[in-house]
C-alpha positions in Angstrom: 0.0 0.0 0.0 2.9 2.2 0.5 4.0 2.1 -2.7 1.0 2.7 -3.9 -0.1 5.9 -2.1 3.8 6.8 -3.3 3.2 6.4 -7.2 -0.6 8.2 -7.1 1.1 11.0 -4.9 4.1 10.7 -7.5 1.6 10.9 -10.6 -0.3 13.6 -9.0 2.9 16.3 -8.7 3.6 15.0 -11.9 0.1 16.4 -13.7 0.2 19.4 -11.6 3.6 20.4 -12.9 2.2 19.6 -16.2 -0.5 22.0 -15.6 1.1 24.8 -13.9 4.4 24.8 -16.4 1.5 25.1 -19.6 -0.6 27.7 -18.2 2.3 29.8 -16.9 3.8 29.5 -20.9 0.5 30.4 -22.2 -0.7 33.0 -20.3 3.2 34.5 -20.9 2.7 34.2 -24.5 5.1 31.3 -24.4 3.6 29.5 -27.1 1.4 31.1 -29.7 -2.2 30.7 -30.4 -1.8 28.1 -33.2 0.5 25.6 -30.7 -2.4 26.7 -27.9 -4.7 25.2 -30.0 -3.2 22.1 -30.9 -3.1 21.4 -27.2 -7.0 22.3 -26.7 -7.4 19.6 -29.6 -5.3 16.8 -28.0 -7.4 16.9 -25.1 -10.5 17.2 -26.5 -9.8 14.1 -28.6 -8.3 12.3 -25.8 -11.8 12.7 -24.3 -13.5 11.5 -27.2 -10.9 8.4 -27.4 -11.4 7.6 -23.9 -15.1 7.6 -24.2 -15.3 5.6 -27.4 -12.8 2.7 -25.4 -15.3 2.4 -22.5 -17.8 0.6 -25.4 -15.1 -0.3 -27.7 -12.5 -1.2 -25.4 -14.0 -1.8 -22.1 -17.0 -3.4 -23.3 -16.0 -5.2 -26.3 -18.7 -3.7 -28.5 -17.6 -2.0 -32.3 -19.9 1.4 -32.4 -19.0 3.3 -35.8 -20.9 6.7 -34.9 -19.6 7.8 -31.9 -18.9 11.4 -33.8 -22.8 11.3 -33.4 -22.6 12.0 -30.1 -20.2 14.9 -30.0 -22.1 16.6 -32.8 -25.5 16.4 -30.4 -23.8 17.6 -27.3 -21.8 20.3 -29.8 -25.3 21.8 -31.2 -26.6 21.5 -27.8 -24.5 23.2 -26.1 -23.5 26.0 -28.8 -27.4 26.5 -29.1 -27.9 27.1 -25.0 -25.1 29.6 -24.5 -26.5 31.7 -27.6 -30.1 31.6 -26.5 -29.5 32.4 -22.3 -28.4 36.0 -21.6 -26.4 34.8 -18.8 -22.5 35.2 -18.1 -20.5 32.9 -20.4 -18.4 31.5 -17.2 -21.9 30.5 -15.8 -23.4 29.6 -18.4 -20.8 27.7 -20.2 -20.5 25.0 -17.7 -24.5 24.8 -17.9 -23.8 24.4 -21.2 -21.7 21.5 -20.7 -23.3 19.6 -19.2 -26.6 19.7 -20.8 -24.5 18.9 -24.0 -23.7 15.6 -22.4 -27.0 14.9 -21.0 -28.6 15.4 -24.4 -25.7 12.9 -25.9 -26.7 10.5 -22.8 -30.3 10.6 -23.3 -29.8 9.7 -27.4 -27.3 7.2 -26.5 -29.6 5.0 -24.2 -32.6 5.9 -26.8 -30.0 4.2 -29.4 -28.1 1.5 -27.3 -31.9 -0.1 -25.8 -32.4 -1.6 -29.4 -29.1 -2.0 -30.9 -27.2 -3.4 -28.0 -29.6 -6.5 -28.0 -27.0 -7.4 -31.3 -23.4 -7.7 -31.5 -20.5 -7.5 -34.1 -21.3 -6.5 -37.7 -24.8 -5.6 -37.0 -24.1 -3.4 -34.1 -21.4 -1.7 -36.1 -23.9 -0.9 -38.8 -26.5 0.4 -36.4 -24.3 2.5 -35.0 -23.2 3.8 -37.8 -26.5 4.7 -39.8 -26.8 6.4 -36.1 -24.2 8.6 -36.6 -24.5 9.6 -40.4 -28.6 9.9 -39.4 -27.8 12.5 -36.7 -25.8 14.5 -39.3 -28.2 14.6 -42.2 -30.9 16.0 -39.1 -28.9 18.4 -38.3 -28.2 19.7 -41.7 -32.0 20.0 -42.5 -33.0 22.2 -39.2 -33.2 25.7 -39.5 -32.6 26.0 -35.7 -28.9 24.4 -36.3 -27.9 26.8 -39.3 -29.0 24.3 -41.3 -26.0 22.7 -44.3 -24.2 26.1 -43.4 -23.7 25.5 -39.9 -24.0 27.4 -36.8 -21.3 30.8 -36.3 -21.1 33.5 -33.8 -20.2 31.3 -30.8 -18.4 32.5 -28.6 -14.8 30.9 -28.0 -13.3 30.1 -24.4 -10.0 31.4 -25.9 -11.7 35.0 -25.9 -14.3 34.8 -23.6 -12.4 35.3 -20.3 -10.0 38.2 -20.8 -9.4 41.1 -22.9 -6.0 39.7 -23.1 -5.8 36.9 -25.4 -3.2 35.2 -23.7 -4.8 35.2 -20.4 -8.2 34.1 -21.9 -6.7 31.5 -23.8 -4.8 30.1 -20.1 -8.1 29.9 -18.4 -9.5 28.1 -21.9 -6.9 25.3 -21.3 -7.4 25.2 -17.8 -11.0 24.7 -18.3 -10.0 21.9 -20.6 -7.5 20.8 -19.1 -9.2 19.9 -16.1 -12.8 18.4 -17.3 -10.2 15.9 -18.9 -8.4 14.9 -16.0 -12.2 14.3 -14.0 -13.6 12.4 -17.1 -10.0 10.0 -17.0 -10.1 9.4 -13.3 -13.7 8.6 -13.7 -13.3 6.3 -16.1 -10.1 4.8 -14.3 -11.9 4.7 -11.3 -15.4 3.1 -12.9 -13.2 0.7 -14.1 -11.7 -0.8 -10.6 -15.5 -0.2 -9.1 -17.7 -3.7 -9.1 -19.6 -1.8 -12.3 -16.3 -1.7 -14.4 -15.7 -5.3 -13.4 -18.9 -5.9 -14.9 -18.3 -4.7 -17.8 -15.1 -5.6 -18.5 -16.4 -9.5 -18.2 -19.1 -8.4 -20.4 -16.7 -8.1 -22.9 -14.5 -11.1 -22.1 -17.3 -14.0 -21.7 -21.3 -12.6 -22.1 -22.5 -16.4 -21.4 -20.3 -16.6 -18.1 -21.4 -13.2 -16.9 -25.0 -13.9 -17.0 -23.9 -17.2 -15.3 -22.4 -15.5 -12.3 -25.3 -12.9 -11.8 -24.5 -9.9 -14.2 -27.3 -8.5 -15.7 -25.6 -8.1 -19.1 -27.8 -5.6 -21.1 -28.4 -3.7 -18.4 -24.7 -3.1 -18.0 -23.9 -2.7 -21.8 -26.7 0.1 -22.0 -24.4 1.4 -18.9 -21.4 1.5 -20.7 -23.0 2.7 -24.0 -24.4 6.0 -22.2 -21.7 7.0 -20.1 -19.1 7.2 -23.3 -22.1 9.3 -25.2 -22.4 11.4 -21.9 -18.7 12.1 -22.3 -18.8 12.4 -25.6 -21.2 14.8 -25.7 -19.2 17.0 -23.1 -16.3 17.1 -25.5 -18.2 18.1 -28.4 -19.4 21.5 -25.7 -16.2 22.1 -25.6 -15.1 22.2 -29.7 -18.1 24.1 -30.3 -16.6 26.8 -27.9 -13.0 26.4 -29.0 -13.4 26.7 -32.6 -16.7 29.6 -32.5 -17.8 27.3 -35.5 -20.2 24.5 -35.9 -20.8 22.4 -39.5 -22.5 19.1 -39.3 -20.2 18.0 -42.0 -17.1 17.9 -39.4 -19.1 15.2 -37.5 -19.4 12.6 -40.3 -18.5 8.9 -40.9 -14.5 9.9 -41.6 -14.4 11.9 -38.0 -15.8 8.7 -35.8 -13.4 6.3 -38.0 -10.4 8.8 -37.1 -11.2 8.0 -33.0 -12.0 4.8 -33.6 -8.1 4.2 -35.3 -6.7 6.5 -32.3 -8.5 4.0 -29.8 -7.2 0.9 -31.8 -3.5 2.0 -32.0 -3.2 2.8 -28.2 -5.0 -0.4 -27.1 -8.6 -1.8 -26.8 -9.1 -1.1 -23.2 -6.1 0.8 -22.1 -7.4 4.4 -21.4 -3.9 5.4 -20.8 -2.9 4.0 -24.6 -6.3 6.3 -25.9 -4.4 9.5 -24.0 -0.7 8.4 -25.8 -1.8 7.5 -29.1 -4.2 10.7 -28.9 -1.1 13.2 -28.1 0.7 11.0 -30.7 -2.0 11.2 -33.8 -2.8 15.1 -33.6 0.5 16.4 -32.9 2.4 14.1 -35.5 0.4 15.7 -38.5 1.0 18.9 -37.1 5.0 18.0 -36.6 5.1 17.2 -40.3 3.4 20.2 -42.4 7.3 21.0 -43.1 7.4 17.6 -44.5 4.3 18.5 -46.8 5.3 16.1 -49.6 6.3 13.1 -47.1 3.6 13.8 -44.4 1.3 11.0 -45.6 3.7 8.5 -47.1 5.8 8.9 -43.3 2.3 8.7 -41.7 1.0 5.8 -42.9 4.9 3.8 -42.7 4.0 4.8 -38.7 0.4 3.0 -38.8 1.5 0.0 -40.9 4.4 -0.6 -38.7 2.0 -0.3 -35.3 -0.4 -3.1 -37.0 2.5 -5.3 -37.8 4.4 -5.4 -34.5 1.9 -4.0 -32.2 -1.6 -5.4 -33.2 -3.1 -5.5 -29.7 -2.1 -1.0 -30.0 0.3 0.5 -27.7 -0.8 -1.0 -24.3 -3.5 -3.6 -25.3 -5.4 -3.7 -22.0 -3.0 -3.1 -19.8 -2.9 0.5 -17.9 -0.5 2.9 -16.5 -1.3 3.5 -12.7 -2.0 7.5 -13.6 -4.4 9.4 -12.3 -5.1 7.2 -9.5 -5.0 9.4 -6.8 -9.0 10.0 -5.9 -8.3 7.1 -4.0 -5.6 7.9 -2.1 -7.2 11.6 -2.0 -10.6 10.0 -0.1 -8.3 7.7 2.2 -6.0 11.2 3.3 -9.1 13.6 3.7 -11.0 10.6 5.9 -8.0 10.6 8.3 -7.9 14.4 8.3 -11.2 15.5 9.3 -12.6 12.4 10.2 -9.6 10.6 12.1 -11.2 7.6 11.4 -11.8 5.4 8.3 -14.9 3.8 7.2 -15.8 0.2 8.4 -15.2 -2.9 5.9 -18.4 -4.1 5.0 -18.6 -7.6 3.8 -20.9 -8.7 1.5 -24.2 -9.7 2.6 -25.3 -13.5 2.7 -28.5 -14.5 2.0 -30.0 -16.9 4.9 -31.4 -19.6 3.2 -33.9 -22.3 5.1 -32.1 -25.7 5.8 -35.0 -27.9 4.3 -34.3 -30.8 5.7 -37.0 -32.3 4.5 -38.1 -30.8 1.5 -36.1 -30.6 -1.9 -33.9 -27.8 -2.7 -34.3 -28.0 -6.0 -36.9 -30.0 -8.0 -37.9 -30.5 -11.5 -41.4 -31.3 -12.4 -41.8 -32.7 -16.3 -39.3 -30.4 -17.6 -38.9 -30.2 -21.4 -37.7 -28.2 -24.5 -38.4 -28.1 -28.0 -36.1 -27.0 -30.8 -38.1 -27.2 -34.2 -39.0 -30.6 -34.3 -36.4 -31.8 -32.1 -37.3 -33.1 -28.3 -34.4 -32.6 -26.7 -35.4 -33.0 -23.7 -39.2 -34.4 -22.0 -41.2 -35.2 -19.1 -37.3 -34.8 -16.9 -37.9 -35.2 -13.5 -35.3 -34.3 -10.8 -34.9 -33.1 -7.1 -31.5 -32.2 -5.1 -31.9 -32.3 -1.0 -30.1 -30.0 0.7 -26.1 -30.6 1.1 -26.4 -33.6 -1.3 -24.1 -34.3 -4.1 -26.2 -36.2 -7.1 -24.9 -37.1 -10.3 -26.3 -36.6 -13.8 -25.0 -39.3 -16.7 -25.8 -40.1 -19.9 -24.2 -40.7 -23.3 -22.8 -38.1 -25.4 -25.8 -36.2 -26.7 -28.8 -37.0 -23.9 -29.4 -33.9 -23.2 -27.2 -33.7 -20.0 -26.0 -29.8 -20.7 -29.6 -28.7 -22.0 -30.8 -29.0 -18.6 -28.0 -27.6 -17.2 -29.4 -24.4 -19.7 -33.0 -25.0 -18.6 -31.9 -24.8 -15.0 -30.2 -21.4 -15.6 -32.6 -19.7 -17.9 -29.9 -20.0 -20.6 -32.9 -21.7 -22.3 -36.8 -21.5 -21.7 -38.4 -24.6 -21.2 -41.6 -25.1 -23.5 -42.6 -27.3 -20.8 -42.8 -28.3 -16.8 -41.4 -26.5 -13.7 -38.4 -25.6 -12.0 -38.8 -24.8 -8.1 -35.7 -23.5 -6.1 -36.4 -23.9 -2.7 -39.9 -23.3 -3.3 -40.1 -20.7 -5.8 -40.7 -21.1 -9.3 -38.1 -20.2 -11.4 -39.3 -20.7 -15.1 -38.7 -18.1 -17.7 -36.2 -15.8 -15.4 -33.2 -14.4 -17.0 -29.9 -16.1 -16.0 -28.6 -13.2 -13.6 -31.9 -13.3 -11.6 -31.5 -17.2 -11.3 -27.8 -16.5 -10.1 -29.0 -14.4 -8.0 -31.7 -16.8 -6.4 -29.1 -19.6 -5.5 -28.1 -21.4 -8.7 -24.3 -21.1 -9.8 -22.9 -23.4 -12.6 -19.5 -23.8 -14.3 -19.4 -25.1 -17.7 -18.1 -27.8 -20.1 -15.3 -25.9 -21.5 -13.9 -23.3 -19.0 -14.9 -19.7 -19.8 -12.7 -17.8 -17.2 -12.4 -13.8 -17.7 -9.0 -14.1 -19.0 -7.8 -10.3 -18.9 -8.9 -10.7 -15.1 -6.2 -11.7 -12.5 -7.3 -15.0 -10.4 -8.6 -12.6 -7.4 -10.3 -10.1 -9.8 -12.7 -13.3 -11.3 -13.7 -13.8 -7.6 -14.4 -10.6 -7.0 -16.3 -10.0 -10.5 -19.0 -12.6 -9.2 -20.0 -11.3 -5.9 -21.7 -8.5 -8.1 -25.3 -9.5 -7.1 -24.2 -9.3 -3.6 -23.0 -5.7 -3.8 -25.1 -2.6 -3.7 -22.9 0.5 -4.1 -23.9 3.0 -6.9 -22.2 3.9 -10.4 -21.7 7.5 -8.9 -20.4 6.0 -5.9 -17.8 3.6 -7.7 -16.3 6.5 -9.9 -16.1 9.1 -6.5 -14.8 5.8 -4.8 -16.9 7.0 -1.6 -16.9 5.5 1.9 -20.1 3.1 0.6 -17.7 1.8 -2.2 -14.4 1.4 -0.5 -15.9 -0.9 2.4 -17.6 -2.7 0.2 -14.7 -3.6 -2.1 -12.4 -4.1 1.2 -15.0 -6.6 2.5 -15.3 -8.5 -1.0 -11.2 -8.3 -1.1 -11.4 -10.3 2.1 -13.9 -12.5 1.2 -12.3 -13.6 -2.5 -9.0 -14.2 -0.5 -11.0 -16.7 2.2 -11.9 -18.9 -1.1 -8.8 -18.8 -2.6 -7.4 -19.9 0.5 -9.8 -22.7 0.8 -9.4 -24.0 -2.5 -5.0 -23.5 -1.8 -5.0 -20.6 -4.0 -4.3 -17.7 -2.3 -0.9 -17.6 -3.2 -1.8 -17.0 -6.8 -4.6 -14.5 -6.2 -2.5 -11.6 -8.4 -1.7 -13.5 -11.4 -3.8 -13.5 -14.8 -6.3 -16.3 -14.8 -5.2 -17.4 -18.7 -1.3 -18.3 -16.9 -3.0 -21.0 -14.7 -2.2 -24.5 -15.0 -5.6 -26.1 -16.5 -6.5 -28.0 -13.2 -6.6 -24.7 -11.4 -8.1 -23.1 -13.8 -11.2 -25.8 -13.3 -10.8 -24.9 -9.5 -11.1 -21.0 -10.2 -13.9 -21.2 -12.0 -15.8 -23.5 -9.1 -14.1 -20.8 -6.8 -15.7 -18.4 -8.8 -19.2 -20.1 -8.8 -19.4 -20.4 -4.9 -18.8 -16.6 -4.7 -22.0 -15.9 -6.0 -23.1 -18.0 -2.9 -25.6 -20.5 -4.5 -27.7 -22.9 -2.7 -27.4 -25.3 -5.6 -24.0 -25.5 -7.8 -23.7 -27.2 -11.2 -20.8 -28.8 -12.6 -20.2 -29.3 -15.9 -17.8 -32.1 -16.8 -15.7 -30.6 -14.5 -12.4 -33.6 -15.0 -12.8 -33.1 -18.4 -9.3 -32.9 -19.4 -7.7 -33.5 -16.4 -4.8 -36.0 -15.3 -5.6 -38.9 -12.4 -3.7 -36.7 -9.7 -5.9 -33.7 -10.6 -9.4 -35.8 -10.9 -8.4 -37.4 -7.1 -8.0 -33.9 -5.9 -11.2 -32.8 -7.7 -13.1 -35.5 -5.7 -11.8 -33.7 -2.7 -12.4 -30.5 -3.7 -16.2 -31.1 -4.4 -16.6 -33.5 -0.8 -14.7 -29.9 0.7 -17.5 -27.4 -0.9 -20.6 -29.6 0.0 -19.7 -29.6 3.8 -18.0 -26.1 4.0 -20.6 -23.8 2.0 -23.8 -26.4 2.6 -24.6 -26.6 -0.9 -26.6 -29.1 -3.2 -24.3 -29.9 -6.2 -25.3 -31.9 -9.5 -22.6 -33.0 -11.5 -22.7 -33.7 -15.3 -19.1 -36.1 -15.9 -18.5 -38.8 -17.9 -15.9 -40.1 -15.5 -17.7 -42.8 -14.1 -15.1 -43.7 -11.3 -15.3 -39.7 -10.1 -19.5 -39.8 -10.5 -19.4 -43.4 -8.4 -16.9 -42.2 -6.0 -18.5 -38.9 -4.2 -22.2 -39.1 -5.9 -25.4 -40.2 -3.5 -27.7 -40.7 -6.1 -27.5 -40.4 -9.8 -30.0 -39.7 -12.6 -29.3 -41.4 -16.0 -30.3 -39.6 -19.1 -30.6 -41.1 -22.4 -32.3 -39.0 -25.5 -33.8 -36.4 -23.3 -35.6 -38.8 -21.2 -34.7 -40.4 -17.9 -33.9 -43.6 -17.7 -32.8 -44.8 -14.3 -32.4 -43.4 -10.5 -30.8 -44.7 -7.6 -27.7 -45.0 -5.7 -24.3 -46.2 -7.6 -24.4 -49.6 -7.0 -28.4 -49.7 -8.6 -27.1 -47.2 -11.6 -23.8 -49.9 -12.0 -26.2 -53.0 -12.4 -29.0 -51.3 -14.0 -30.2 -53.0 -17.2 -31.5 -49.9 -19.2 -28.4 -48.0 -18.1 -25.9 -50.7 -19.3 -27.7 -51.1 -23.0 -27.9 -46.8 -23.0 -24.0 -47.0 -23.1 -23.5 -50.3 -24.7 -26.2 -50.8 -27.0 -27.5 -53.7 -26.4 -30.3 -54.7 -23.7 -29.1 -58.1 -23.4 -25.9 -56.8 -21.8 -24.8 -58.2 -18.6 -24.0 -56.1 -15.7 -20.7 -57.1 -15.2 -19.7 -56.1 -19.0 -20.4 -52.1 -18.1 -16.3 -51.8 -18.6 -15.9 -48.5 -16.7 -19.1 -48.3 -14.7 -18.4 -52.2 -13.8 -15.1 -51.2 -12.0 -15.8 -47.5 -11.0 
């Protein structure tokens, strides 16, 4: 922690030398207008970039008509400071912000529909967004219409009969609605809301699986960067005095779009690098008039060759981060006192002891004119371990889907602990004591080990967006009681001494371990495993066994396992269910399943098998 609170303190002299040694040369007339605006325009687009990365890069979503944005909170804005006959320095940041409130309120209208798709489609739709925002704009008289909007008045004159002085308080302005919009993003990012998102964009089907509501989150994402957006474009309107709808076409949303690609799909810092880089560069090279573009391009060709994940990929520069430390310092100062850790809460579920936890009532699905599963019938008593089995295409992982909403069933119920659960959406059913890990392993692979722990106690969290970005008392005990929660199941499953290394370095059985790990911290009443030996070595499946005994009496869970290792399934299961072409088949303990007539000809074929010819269930 103490070199921590040294680099944020560090970071933080270092951007208020920054800002004091550029105001100080601009309001001396150190650097002429033209080199004053060059700046204005760096940060401006490093705004734009770092809003476009929280859906392109954070996120994972392609949006092609983020310029649409900036034009609305541009016209906004310019419009409001025309029409008021207030003071510009009170009305400007008036201004401001309803520019990005207008871009906000367009960018939910937009991202309800269009986020519902992904890849090329969303890409399209956001496009025809952007391109349909500038053709409105053109044809209303209100905006100026095709010839634009003038006589707006510029920060760089508004302050100050001295140009010089107005133009220092223009890029101090600027200069620091920049640095709030970075550290907010920063800090959204480390909040449990930024965690959410990020998995968003690393596995949508294990998000849902942990309790994430997903489009709720991408909606999230998607109207924060046009909220930010929007602010930016307030401030171009009022640097350059000039508005054309023309500036904010397909060509101007492509240019950010290559400035957020070149510094790194998720790395804010690489959006503020690559954005200093790409606007001064051109500038550099006017002298070079004839080589400009040939050197230019060499620059972008060589980036995608040896750099194709940009600059930083997703990886972060520790800038900026001293809100934290800032919170932490005032606290102690006029508090004397920090904020309790408050640990997440845990649901108190009934024992029921004698009813089932979970039970299935004629459960089945249609696809077309496929049955894949019908008339299923299954119940789990509480702390009981029960096996599901089946050949390869039973349906053993379609009601593992059923059971977490991943599909609808067209038929039957689905009661956890007395509540019907048919039809919810797979966060709520998370959420209501159902966690499941799947067939093939779908960590969050950008996330270190402790950080996919601490990504599924979401639904046991309750501090606000606002609070995650001001990283307020309610936030900071809330992630210090999750931190020490994630480390107690590490530490139970023997993995606390990897907590801080990147899930995708993990051997593969510990990556199986994680992602149980992972399950339990959504704290379920009933757990699902999916195959979860597949792939793993004799030493790794005997530890497995262990592993599972080890959750069912420490965390009092129900557990039904889908495995095709039949000595595993025989050697910890109570009962088992067999499943052959969507139908059950058998029920009972091992021994009955092992000698079980209709069982032996599902995996051998032929009913006249004997039961000592079952080959691995015979010697399980």
């Amino acid at each position: 922690m103490k070199k921590r609170t040294k680099a944020i303190l560090l970071n933080t002299i270092a951007l208020l030398a920054i800002y004091f040694f550029t105001t100080i040369l601009i309001a001396n007339k150190g650097v002429n207008n033209y080199v004053s605006g060059i700046i204005i325009t760096v940060l401006i687009t490093i705004i734009m970039t770092a809003s476009l990365n929280v859906t392109t890069g954070l996120l994972g979503q392609l949006a092609l008509g983020h310029a649409g944005f900036m034009a609305i909170g541009a016209y906004a804005s310019a419009l409001f400071t025309r029409s008021v006959g207030i003071a510009f320095g009170l009305s400007l940041p008036i201004s401001l912000l309803l520019g990005g409130l207008m871009a906000a309120v367009f960018g939910f209208l937009i991202g309800t529909p269009a986020l519902r798709l992904t890849g090329d489609y969303l890409a399209i739709i956001t496009l025809g967004f952007g391109e349909i925002i500038r053709v409105v704009i053109e044809n209303l008289e209100f905006t100026g219409g095709a010839a634009g909007l003038t006589r707006i008045t510029r920060m760089s004159r508004a302050f100050s009969s001295d140009t010089a002085v107005s133009t220092a308080v223009q890029f101090s302005i600027v200069f620091w609605i920049t640095v709030v919009i970075i550290a907010s993003i920063f800090t959204l990012g480390r909040s449990r809301h930024g965690r959410a998102i990020i998995s968003i964009r690393e596995n949508v089907v294990a998000s849902e699986a942990i309790g994430i509501p997903t489009t709720r989150y991408k909606l999230l994402a998607f109207t924060i960067a046009a909220f930010f957006a929007g602010i930016a474009g307030g401030l171009y309107a009022h640097q350059t005095g000039i508005l054309n709808a023309k500036i904010f076409g397909f060509n101007k949303s492509i240019e950010y779009l290559v400035i957020v690609v070149l510094g790194g799909m998720g790395s804010i810092t690489g959006s503020i690098i690559a954005s200093i880089i790409l606007v001064t560069l051109p500038e550099m090279l006017r002298g070079l008039a004839e080589y400009r573009l040939i050197i230019y391009s060499l620059v972008l060709i060589l980036m995608m060759l040896f750099r194709p994940s940009g600059l930083l990929g997703t990886r972060e520069f520790s800038l900026l981060d001293f809100w934290e430390w800032a919170e932490r310092f005032f606290r102690k100062v006029f508090k004397g006192k920090t904020s309790e850790t408050k640990m997440p809460f845990t649901p108190r579920y009934d024992v029921w002891e004698e009813k089932p936890v979970l039970e299935i009532c004629r459960l089945g699905i249609s696809f077309g004119g496929l049955r894949a599963a019908d008339d299923v019938n299954l119940c789990l008593m509480n702390n009981e371990i029960v096996g599901l089995i089946g050949p390869n295409g039973a349906g053993k992982t379609t009601i593992f889907n059923m059971l977490t909403g991943v599909y609808i069933p067209t038929d039957g119920d689905i009661n956890l602990l007395g509540k019907r659960i048919n039809g919810l959406a797979p966060h709520e059913i998370t959420k209501n004591g159902i966690a499941r890990t799947f067939q093939n392993i779908r960590l969050f692979k950008s996330m270190t080990v402790l950080e996919n722990i601490k990504v599924a106690f979401h639904s046991r969290m309750h501090y606000s967006t606002l609070s995650g970005i001001l990283r307020d008392s309610d936030c900071t005990s809330e992630e210090r009681g999750i931190d020490i929660r994630a480390r107690e199941l590490l530490r139970v499953f023997q993995m606390e001494d990897v907590a801080d290394a990147p899930s995708s370095s993990l051997p593969y059985g510990q990556q199986r371990k994680l992602e149980i790990c992972r399950a339990l911290a959504s704290n379920p009443k009933v757990l699902l495993l999916d195959e979860p030996a597949a792939g793993m070595n004799p030493m790794e499946t005997t530890e497995l066994m262990q592993t599972i005994k080890t959750i069912r009496n420490r965390f009092s869970v129900a557990i039904l396992l889908i495995e095709h290792d039949m000595k595993l399934v025989m050697g910890i299961c109570e009962r088992i269910y067999v499943l052959n072409y969507g139908k059950v088949i058998a029920e009972g303990t091992p021994e009955q399943i092992r000698n079980n007539p209709g069982v032996i000809a599902a995996y051998l074929g032929s009913a006249d098998a004997r039961p000592g010819s079952m080959g691995g269930l015979a010697h399980a």
